[in-house]
C-alpha positions in Angstrom: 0.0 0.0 0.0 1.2 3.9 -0.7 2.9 5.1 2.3 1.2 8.0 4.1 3.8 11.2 4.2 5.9 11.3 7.1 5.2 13.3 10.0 1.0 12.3 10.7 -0.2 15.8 11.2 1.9 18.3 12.8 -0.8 20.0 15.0 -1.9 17.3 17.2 -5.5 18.4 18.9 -5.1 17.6 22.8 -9.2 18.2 23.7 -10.9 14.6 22.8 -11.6 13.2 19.4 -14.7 14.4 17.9 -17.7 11.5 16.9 -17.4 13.2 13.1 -14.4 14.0 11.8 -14.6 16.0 8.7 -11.6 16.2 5.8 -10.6 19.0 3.6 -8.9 18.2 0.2 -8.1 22.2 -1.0 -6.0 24.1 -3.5 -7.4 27.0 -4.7 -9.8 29.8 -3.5 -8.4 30.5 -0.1 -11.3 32.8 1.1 -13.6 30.0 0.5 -11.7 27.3 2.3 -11.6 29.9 4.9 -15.3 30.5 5.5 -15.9 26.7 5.1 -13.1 25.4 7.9 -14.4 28.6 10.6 -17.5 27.4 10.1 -17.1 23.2 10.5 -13.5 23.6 13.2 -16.9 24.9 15.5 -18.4 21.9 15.6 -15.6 18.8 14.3 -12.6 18.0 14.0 -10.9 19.0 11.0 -8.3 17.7 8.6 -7.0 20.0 5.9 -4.7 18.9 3.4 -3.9 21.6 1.2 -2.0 21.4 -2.6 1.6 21.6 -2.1 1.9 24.4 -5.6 -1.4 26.0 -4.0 -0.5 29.8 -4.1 -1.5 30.5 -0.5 -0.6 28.9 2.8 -2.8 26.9 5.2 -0.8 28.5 8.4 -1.7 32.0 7.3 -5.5 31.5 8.1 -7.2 32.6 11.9 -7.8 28.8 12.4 -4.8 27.3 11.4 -3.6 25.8 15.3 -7.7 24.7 15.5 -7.1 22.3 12.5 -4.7 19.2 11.9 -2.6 20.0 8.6 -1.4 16.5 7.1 2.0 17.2 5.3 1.5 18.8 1.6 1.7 16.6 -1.6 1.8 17.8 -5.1 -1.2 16.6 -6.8 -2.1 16.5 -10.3 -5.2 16.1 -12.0 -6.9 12.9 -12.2 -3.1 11.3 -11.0 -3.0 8.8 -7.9 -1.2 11.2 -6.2 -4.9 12.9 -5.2 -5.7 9.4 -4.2 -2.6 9.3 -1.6 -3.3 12.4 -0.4 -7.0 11.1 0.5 -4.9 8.1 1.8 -2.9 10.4 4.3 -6.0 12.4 5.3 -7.7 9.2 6.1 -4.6 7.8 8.0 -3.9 10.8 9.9 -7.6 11.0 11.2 -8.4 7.2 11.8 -5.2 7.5 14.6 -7.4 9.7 16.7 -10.5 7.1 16.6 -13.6 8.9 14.8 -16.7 7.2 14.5 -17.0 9.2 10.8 -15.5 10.4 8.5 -16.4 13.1 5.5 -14.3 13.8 2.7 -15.3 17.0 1.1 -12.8 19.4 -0.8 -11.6 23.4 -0.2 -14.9 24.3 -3.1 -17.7 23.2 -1.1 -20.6 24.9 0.6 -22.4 23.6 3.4 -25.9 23.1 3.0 -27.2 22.3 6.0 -26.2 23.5 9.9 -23.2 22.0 11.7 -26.0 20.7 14.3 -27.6 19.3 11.3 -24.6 17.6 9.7 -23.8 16.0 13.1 -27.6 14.5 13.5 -27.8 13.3 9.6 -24.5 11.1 10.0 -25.0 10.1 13.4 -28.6 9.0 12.6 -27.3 6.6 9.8 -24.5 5.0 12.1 -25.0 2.0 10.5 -24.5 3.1 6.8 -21.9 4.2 4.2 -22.2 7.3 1.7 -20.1 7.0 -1.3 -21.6 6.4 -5.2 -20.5 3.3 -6.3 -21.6 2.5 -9.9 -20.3 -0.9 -11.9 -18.1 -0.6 -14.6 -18.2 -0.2 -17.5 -20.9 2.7 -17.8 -21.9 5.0 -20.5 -21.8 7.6 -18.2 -18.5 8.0 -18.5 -17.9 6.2 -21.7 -17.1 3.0 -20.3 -14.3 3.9 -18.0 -12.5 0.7 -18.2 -9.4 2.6 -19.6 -8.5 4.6 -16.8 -7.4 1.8 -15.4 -6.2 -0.7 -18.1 -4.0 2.2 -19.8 -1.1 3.9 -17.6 -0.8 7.6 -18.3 1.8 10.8 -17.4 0.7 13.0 -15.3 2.3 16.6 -15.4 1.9 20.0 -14.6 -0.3 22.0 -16.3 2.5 23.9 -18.4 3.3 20.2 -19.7 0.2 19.4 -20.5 0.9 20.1 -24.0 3.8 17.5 -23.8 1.8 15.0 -22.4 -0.8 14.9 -24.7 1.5 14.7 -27.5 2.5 11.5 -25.5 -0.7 10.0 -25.3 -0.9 10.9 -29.1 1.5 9.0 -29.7 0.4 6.1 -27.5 -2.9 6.0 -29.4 -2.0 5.5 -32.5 0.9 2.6 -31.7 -2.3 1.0 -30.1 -4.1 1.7 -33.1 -1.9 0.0 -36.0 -1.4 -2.8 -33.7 2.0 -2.3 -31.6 1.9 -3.4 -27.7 3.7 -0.9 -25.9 4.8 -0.1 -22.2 1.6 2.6 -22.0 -1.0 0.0 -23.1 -3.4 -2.5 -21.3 -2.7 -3.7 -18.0 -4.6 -6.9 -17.4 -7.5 -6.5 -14.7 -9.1 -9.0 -12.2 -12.5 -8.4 -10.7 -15.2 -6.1 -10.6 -14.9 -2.4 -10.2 -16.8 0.9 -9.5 -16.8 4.5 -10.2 -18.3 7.4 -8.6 -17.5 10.9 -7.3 -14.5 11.4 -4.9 -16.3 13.0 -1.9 -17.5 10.4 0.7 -19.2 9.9 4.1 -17.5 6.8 5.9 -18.2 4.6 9.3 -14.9 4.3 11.0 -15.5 0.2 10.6 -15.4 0.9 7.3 -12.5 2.8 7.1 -10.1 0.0 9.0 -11.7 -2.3 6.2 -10.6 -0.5 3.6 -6.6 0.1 5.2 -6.4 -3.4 5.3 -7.9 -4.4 2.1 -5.0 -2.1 0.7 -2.6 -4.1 2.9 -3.5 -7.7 2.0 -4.1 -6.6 -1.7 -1.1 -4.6 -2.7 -1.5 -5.6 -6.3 -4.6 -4.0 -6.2 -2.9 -0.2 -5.1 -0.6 -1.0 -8.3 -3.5 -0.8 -10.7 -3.8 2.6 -9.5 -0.6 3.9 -9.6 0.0 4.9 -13.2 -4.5 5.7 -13.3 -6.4 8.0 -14.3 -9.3 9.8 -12.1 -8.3 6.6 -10.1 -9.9 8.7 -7.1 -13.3 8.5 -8.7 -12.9 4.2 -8.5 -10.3 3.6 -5.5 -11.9 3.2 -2.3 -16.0 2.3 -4.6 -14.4 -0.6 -5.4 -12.7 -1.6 -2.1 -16.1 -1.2 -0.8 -18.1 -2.6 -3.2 -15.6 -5.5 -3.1 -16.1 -5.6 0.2 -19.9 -6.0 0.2 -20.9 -7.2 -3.0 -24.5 -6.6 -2.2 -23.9 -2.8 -1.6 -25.9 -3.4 1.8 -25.9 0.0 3.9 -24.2 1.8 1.4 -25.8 4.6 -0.2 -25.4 8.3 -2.3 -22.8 10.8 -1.9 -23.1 13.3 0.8 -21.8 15.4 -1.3 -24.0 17.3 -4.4 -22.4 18.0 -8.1 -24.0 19.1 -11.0 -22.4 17.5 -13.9 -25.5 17.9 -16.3 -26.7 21.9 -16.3 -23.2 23.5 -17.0 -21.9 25.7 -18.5 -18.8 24.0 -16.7 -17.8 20.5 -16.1 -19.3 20.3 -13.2 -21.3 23.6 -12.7 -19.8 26.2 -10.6 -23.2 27.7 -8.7 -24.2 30.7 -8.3 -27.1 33.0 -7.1 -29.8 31.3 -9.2 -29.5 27.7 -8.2 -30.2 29.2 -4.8 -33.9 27.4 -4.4 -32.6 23.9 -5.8 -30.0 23.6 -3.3 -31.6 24.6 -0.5 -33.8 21.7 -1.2 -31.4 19.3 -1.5 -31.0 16.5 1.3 -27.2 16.0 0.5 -24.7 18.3 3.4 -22.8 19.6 1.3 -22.8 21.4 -2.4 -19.6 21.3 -5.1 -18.7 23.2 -7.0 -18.3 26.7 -5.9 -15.7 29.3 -6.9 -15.7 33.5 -6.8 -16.3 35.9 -8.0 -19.2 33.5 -9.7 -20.6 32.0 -6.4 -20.0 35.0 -3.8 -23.8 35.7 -3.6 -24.6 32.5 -3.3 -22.3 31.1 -0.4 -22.8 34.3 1.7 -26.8 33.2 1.4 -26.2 29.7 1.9 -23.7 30.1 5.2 -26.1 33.2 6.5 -29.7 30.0 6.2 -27.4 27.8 7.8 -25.9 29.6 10.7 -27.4 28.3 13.7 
């Protein structure tokens, strides 16, 4: 299995570990990740990993000895490395004994109360939140080949390098040639869904030592792509074949009204999220979503 990065949070909380803990995957829009970890630290514990290339540092914030900061990775895009820096917030967290634990990133909005949040999870103890679809799908055009295929993941000022690779690549595969980029041979079912999560603590341990017992599993992952999207679905699927007491994302993303991929919200989806049973709303960003996140934190404040 990945090793977690050294040193397992450097602020170590001494008051006693909260039933929810609550983990923050961030790298842009500081002011936002600043409203959303004032308003959680209140209530839960509170993981923050934040982009090692992000241009702002998590120390400089007014919370920043109220949180536990796991060590900075440099993640890329759709690259296991975001799935190892999930790995450390998870490994950092499950040390300190949480009955829960919610993955959301630094571009969410709450959309219910802290009190609210606390009473949803802990009145569904005994189930999981996480989407977990089988592969293939059309929804994502099968799928099958961000696993089977090993790609380069750069920065973004290669990104023009590496998708001349992948050019390449595609057409050897094409006229017939084998090469070191092409199909890796895969065992068992697997499942896809969005990153962000809601997990029982029982179900966390399962999953650290699934990655321990099965560390030619973690290896399918390491050369991925979006592997965060399938990693720990499939684990749990695996896990419980039946997908008893596992149910939808926590977590709301629009991936169908646009115009982005998935929709940044603003002012006018207002109405439709406040209706929505899910804790938490993604995608938002400024100057786009200022109206709306000042509304949204202001109806939940209580």
């Amino acid at each position: 299995m990945p090793e977690p990065s050294p040193h397992a949070g450097d602020i170590t909380p001494t008051k006693p570990a909260s039933a929810v803990a609550v983990l923050i995957m961030a790298h842009a829009q500081p002011e936002l990740l600043d409203k959303l970890v004032s308003r959680l630290s209140e209530s839960f514990d509170v993981y923050l990993h934040v982009d090692k290339a992000a241009p702002f540092s998590p120390r400089d914030f007014s919370w920043a000895s109220q949180v536990t900061h796991v060590p900075r990775r440099r993640t890329y895009w759709g690259a296991f490395s975001v799935t190892k820096a999930i790995i450390d917030l998870l490994t950092v967290a499950r040390a300190r004994g949480h009955e829960h634990y919610i993955l959301i990133s630094g571009q969410d909005v709450p959309l219910k109360s802290n009190a609210d949040i606390y009473d949803f999870v802990i009145g569904n103890k005994g189930k999981d939140f996480i989407r977990s679809i089988k592969m293939p799908h059309p929804g994502i055009q099968g799928g099958m080949e961000r696993l089977t295929r090993s790609y380069w993941h750069a920065p973004y000022r290669y990104q023009g390098v590496r998708r001349f690779v992948h050019q390449i690549v595609e057409f050897l595969a094409a006229v017939g040639y084998r090469t070191v980029f092409q199909e890796k041979i895969l065992s068992g079912d697997f499942f896809y869904g969005e990153t962000w999560f809601t997990l029982r603590a029982e179900t966390v341990d399962a999953i650290v030592a699934y990655m321990a017992s099965h560390p030619e599993y973690v290896d399918v992952f390491t050369r991925s792509r979006l592997g965060e999207e399938i990693f720990f679905q499939t684990i749990i699927r695996r896990l419980r074949p039946d997908g008893r007491d596992i149910e939808d994302t926590t977590t709301f993303v629009d991936w169908d009204m646009g115009p982005e991929s998935p929709r940044i919200f603003d002012i006018s989806d207002l109405g439709r999220l406040s209706a929505r049973w899910e804790l938490f709303a993604r995608k938002v960003a400024l100057p786009k979503s200022e109206e709306l996140v000042n509304e949204l934190y202001l109806r939940t404040e209580k």
